[in-house]
N, C-alpha and C positions, 0 to 999 in steps of 0.2 A: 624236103620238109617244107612246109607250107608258114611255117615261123619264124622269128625273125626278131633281132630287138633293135627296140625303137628308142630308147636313153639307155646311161647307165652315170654312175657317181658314186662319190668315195668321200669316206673324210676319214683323218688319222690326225691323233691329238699332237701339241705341236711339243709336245715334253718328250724331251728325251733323255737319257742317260749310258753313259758308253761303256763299253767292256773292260775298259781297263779300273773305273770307280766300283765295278761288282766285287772286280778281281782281288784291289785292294785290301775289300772289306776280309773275305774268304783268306787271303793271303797264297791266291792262283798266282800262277805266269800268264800272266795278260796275253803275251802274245802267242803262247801254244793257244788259251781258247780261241782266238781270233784265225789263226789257222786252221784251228779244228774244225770249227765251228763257218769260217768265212761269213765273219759277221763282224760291224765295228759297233754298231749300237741301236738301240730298238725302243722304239714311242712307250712313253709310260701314259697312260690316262689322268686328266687333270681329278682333284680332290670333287669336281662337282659332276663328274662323267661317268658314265658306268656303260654296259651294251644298248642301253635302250639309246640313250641320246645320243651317242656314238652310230646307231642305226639309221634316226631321223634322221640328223647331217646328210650322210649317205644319198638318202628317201628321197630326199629336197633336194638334191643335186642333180638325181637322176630324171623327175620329173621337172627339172628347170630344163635340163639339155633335149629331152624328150619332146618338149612342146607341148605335151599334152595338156587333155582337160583332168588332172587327178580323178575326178568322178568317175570317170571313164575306166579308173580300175576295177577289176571284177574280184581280185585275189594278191592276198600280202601273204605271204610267207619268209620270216623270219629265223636264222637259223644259226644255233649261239649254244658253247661250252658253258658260257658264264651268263646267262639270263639273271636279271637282276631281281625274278620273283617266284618260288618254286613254285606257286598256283600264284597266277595272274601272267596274264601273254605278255608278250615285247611285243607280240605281231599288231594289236587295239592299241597299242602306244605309236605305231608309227603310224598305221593307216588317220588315226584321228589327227597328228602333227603335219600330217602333209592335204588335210583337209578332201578326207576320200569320203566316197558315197557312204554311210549304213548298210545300205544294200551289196556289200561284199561278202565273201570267205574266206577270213585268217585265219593263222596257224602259226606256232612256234614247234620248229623244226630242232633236233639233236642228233647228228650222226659225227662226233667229233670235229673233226678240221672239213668237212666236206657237206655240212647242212646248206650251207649258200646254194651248194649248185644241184641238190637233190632241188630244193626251192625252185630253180629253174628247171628243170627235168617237169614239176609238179602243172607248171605255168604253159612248158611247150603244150603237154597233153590238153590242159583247157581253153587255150587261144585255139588249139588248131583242132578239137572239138567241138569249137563255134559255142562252149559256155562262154565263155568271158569275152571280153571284148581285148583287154593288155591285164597282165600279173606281172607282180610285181615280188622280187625272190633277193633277200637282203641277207649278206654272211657276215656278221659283227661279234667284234668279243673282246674282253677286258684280260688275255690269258694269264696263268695261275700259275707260277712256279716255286714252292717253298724255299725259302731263305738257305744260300748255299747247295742247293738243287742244280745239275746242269741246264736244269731246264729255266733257269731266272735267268740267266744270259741271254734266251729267247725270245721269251712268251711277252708276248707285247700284245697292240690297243690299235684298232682300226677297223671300217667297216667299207664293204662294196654291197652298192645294187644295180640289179639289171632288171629293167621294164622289158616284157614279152609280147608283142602282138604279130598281126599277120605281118605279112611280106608285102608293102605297098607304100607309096610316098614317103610316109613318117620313117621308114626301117634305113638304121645307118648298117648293120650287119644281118645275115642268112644266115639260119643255124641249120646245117645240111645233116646234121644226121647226131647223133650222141650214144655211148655203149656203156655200159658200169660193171663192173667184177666187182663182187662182194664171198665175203667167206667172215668164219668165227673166227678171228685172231686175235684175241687179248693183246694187245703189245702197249697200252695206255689206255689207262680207265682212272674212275674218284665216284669211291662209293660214296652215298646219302650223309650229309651233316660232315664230307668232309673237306676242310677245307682246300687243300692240293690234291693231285692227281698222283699215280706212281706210272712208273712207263716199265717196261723193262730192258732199260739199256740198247746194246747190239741188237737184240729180237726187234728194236722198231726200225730198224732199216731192213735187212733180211730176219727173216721171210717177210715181213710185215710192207713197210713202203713199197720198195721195189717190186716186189712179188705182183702187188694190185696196181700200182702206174703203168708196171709195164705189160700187165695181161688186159687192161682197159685200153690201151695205147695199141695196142695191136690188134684188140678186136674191133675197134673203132675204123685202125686202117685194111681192116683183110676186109669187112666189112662197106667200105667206100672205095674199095680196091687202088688206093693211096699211097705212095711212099711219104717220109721225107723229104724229099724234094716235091715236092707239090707244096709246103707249105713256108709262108716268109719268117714264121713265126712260131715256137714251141714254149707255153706255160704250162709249169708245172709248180702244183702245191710244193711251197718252199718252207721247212721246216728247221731248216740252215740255207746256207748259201751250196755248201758241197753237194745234196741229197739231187738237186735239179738237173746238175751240171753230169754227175754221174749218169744218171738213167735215160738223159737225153741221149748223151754218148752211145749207150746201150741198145737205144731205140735207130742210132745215124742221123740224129741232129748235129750240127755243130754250133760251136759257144756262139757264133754270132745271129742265130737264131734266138738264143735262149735269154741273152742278156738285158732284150728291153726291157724285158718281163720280170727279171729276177732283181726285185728291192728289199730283199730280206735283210740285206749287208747295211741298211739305213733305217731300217724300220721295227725290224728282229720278226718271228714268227708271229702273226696277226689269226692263225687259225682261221676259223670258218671265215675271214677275210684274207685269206692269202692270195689263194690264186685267183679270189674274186677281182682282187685288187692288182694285180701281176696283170690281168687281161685287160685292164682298164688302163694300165699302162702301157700295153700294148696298142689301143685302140687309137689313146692319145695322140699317135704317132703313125699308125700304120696308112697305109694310101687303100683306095678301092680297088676290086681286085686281088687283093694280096687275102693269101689262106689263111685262119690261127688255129692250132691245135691247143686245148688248154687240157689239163687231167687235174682234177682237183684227187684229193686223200685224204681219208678220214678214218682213225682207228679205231680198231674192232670188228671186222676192218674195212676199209670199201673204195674204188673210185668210180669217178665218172668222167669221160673221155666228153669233148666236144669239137666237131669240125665246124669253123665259122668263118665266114665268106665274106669281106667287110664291101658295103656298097656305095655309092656315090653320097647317100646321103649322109656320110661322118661327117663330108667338110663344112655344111651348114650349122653343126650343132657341135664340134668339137671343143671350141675355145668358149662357150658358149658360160660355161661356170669353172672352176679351178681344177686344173690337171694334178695327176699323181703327181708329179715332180714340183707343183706350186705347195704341195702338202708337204713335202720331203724338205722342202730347204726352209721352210716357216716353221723353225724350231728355236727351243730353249733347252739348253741342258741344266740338267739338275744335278746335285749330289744326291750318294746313298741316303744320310738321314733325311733328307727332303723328299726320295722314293720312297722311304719306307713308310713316311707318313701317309704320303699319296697312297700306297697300297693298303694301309691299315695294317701294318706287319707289330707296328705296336700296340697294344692293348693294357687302354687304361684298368 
């Protein structure tokens, strides 16, 4: 492939709240969820944050690390469960906050936990089409889990962006190739005007997750005729901490592949930021040379595989603005009635 990215950044709110405060309220076993689940607690978004600001953060980090001239972007794509306007874009809220040309193409993306990296899929096509000059493909979300829901253990607050341009000076990683499995599988949806989503339990791990991580995961490697061992590093959308660790296995990853990348256990599920952010903590870290497979998931159901080749040029630009792990330990915990407010779960 002829593409390649040139920045990338994250922000995740510094609120947090832990499993055993949810558990209390419910009157759970804290630590069967925390087994279940391999998770101890997960960012809540502050009272003045929602997906859009949580985006910018992101925007601004990745064209600080990037170097570039923002102008120079040709394409924002924004990609969010929880967009904070059913008519009106996220995508003209970041491009205007990080001070981008007019003369662009945005778009607000929705493929559940995997719109970030359709965004990038959207970006390779146009940098390596010679429209754009670098796109720009942001996966943010405020996620949504009803009061005593499994899913309120998880669904948490964080955003990744990745800048796309050619392969030349500016590019810290090659993106050698990307494959996507898609099919109809209900396994988690939220119809119009509602406020939570329903999942259906067991169905979203089989047939639903693994089914498409690991038919993306393999057609990406028969494809680039690849094993596992080719690569230093395997991300995968993390939903829990269990769901990664299982299908990497499945695929012949082993856990010490998989770990740099897995901050679900600190963060909780981040959706269309998951594995945006999991690769970014990958990158934080990784040397030149060294391969990442990343497979992002998103219900309804779909993935998309990525082989990325990281280049000499991370070590100039990596410490350049605040790593995953600077976000992970800049926390406050909160209590339940202080989450709840935060979430708006009361209503005056």
């Amino acid at each position: 492939m002829e593409v390649g990215i040139v920045g990338y950044g994250v922000y995740i709110p510094r609120y947090r709240i832990k499993v055993e405060e949810i558990a209390k309220v419910w009157g759970t076993d804290a630590e069967r969820v925390k087994r279940g689940l391999f998770l101890e607690e997960k960012s809540v978004p502050g009272p003045d944050e929602d997906a859009a600001t949580i985006a910018v953060e992101a925007a601004r980090n990745a064209v600080k690390r990037s170097g570039i001239n923002p102008q120079d972007i040709g394409a924002i794509y924004v990609g969010s469960e929880s967009h904070p306007y059913a008519v009106k874009p996220t995508a003209t809220i970041v491009a205007e906050a990080i001070e981008a040309t007019p003369d662009l193409t945005a778009a607000d993306y929705e493929f559940a936990c995997k719109a970030g990296t359709a965004g990038i899929q959207t970006c390779m096509g146009m940098v390596g089409s010679n429209m754009i000059k670098y796109g720009m493909a942001v996966g943010t979300d405020t996620a949504q889990g009803a009061p005593g829901d499994p899913l309120e253990y998880t669904a948490a607050a964080g955003a990744g962006a990745v800048i796309v341009g050619k392969n030349d000076g500016q590019t810290i990683a090659s993106i050698e190739d990307t494959y996507s499995y898609t099919t109809d599988t209900p396994d988690f949806w939220r119809r119009e005007m509602r406020p939570y989503p329903k999942h259906g339990g067991r169905f979203t791990g089989k047939p639903a997750y693994f089914k498409h991580v690991l038919s993306a995961a393999h057609g990406l490697l028969r494809k680039l005729q690849l094993t596992p061992k080719d690569f230093a590093y395997a991300v995968f959308h993390q939903p829990n901490g269990k769901f990664p660790l299982q299908v990497g296995k499945e695929l012949g990853f082993v856990k010490e592949q998989i770990m740099p990348g897995l901050i679900v256990q600190k963060i909780g599920n981040t959706y269309s930021g998951a594995s945006m952010i999991g690769f970014a903590a990958v990158l934080d870290q990784a040397k030149p040379g060294e391969r990442i497979l990343v497979v992002s998931y998103g219900s309804g159901a779909g993935s998309d595989a990525f082989s990325i080749m990281v280049k000499d040029g991370i070590e100039a630009k990596r410490n350049s603005v605040p790593k995953v792990a600077d976000y992970i330990n800049n926390k406050t915990y909160i209590d339940y009635s202080t989450y709840a407010k935060f979430k708006q779960l009361l209503v005056r």
